[in-house]
Residue frames relative to the residue before (quaternion, step in Angstrom):
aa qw qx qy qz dx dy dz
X 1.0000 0.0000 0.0000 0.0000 0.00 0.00 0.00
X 0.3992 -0.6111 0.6703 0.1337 3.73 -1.11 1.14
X 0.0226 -0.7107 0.6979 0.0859 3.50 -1.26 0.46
X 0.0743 0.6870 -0.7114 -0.1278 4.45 -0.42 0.33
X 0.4452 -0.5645 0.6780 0.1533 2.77 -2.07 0.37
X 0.1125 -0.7419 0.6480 0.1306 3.67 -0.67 0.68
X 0.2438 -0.4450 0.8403 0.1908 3.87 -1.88 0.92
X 0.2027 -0.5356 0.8192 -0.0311 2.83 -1.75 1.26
X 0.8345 0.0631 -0.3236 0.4416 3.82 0.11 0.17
X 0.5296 -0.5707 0.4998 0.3794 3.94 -1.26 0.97
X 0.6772 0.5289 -0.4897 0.1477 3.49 0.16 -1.10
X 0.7038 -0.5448 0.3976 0.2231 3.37 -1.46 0.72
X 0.6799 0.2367 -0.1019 0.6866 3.76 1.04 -1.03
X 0.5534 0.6321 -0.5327 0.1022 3.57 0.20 0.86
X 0.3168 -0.8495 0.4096 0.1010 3.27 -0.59 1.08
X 0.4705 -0.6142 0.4622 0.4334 4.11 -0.20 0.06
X 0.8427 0.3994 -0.1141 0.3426 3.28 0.87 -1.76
X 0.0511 0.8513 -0.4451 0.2729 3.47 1.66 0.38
X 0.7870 0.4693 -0.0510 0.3972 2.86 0.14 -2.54
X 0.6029 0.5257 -0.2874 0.5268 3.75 0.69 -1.01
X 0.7934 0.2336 -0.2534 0.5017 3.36 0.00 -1.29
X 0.7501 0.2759 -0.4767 0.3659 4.05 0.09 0.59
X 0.2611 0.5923 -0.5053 0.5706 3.63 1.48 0.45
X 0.8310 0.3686 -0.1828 0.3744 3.71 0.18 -1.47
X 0.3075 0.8111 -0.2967 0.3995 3.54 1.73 -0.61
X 0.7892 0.1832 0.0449 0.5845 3.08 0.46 -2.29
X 0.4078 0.6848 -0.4923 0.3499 3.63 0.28 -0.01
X 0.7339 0.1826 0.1252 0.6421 3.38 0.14 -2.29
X 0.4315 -0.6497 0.5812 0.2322 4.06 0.60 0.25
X 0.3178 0.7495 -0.5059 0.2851 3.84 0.73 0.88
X 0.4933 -0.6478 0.5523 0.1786 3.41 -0.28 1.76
X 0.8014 0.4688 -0.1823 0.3236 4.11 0.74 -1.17
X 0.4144 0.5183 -0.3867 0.6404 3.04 1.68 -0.17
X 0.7521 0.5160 -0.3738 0.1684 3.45 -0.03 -1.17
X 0.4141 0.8007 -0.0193 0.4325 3.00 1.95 -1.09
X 0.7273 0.3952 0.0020 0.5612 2.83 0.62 -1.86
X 0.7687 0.4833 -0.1712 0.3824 3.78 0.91 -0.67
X 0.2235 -0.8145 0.4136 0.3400 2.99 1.82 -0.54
X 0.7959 -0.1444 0.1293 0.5736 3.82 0.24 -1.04
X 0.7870 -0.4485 0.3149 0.2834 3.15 -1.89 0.38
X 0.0677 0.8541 -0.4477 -0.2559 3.85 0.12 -0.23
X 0.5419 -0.6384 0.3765 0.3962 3.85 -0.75 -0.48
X 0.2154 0.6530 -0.5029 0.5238 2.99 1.18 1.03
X 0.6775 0.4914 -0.2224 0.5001 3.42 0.43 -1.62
X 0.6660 0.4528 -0.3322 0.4910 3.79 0.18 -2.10
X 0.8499 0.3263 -0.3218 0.2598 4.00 0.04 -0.65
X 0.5886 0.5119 -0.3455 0.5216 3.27 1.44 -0.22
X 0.7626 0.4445 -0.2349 0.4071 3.70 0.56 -0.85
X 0.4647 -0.5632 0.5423 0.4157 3.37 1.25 -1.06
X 0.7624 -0.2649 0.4557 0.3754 3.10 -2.27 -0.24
X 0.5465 0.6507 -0.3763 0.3692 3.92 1.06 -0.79
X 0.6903 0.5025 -0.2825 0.4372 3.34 1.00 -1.38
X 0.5622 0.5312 -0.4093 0.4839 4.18 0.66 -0.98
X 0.6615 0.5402 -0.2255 0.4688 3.89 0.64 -1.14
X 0.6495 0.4358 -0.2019 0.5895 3.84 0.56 -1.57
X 0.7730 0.5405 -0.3078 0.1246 3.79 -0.27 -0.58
X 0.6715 0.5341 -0.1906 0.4770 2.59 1.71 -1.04
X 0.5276 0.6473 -0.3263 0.4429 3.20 1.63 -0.97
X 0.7912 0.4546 -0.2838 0.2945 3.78 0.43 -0.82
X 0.3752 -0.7921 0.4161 0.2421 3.40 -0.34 1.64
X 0.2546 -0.6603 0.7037 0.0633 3.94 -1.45 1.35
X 0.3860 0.7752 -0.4730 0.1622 3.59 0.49 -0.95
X 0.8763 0.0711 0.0963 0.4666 3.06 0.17 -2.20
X 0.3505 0.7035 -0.5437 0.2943 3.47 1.07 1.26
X 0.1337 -0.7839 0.5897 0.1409 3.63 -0.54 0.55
X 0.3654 -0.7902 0.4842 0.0873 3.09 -0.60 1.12
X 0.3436 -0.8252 0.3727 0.2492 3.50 -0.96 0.28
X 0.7007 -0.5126 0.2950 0.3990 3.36 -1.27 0.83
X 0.1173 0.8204 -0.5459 -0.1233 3.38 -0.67 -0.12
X 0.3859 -0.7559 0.5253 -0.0616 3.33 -0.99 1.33
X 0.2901 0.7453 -0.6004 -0.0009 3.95 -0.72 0.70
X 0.4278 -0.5350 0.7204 0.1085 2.89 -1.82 1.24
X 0.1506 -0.7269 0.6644 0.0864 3.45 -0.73 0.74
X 0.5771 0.6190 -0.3737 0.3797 3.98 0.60 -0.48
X 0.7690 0.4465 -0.0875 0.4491 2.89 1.32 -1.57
X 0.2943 -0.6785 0.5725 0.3539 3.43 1.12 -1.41
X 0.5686 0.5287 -0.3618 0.5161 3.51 1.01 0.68
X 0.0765 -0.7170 0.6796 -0.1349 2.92 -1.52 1.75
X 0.0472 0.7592 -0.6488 -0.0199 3.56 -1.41 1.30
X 0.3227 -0.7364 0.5937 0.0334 2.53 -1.44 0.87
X 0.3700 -0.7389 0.5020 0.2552 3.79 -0.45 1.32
X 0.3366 -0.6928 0.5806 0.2638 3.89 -0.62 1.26
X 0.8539 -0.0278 0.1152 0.5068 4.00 0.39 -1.10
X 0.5185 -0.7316 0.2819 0.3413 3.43 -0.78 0.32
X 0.1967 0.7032 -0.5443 0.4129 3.37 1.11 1.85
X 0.3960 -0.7339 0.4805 0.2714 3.74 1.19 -0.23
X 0.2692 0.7942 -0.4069 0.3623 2.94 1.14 1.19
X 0.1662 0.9098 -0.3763 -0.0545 3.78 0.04 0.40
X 0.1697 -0.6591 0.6946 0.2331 3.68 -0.54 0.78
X 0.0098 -0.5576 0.8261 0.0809 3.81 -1.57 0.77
X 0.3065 -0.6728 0.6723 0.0380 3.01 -2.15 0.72
């Protein structure tokens, strides 16, 4: 059995998890999602409503530092730096 994979969108910077992580953005008000999502999409505007165009802008990305994140593919281990002490919790 053959399995393909099909892009369904052309754009260069398109991501799947975009949509999730600004759905999740406004949801739990998570400055890192928002970040992480870059912009509203209409995914969000049709699930959430008129609330979501209003809620998004309001939630502050600026001063979220995000964490490092690190994979070991051999291993199946990923870390992520909590703070810049070089501290790392991997899972």
């Amino acid at each position: 059995m053959t399995a393909y994979t099909v892009r369904l969108s052309q754009e260069a910077a398109f991501c799947p998890y975009r949509s999730l992580l600004a759905t999740g953005a406004v949801l739990f008000k998570r400055g890192d999602f928002k970040a992480k999502a870059v912009q509203l999409d209409d995914k969000t505007r049709w699930l959430l409503g008129a609330v979501s165009d209003k809620a998004y802008p309001n939630i502050p990305a600026n001063a979220v530092a995000l964490p490092v994140r690190r994979e070991f593919a051999r291993v199946d281990i990923t870390c992520w730096e909590a703070s810049s002490r070089r501290h790392a919790s991997c899972v």
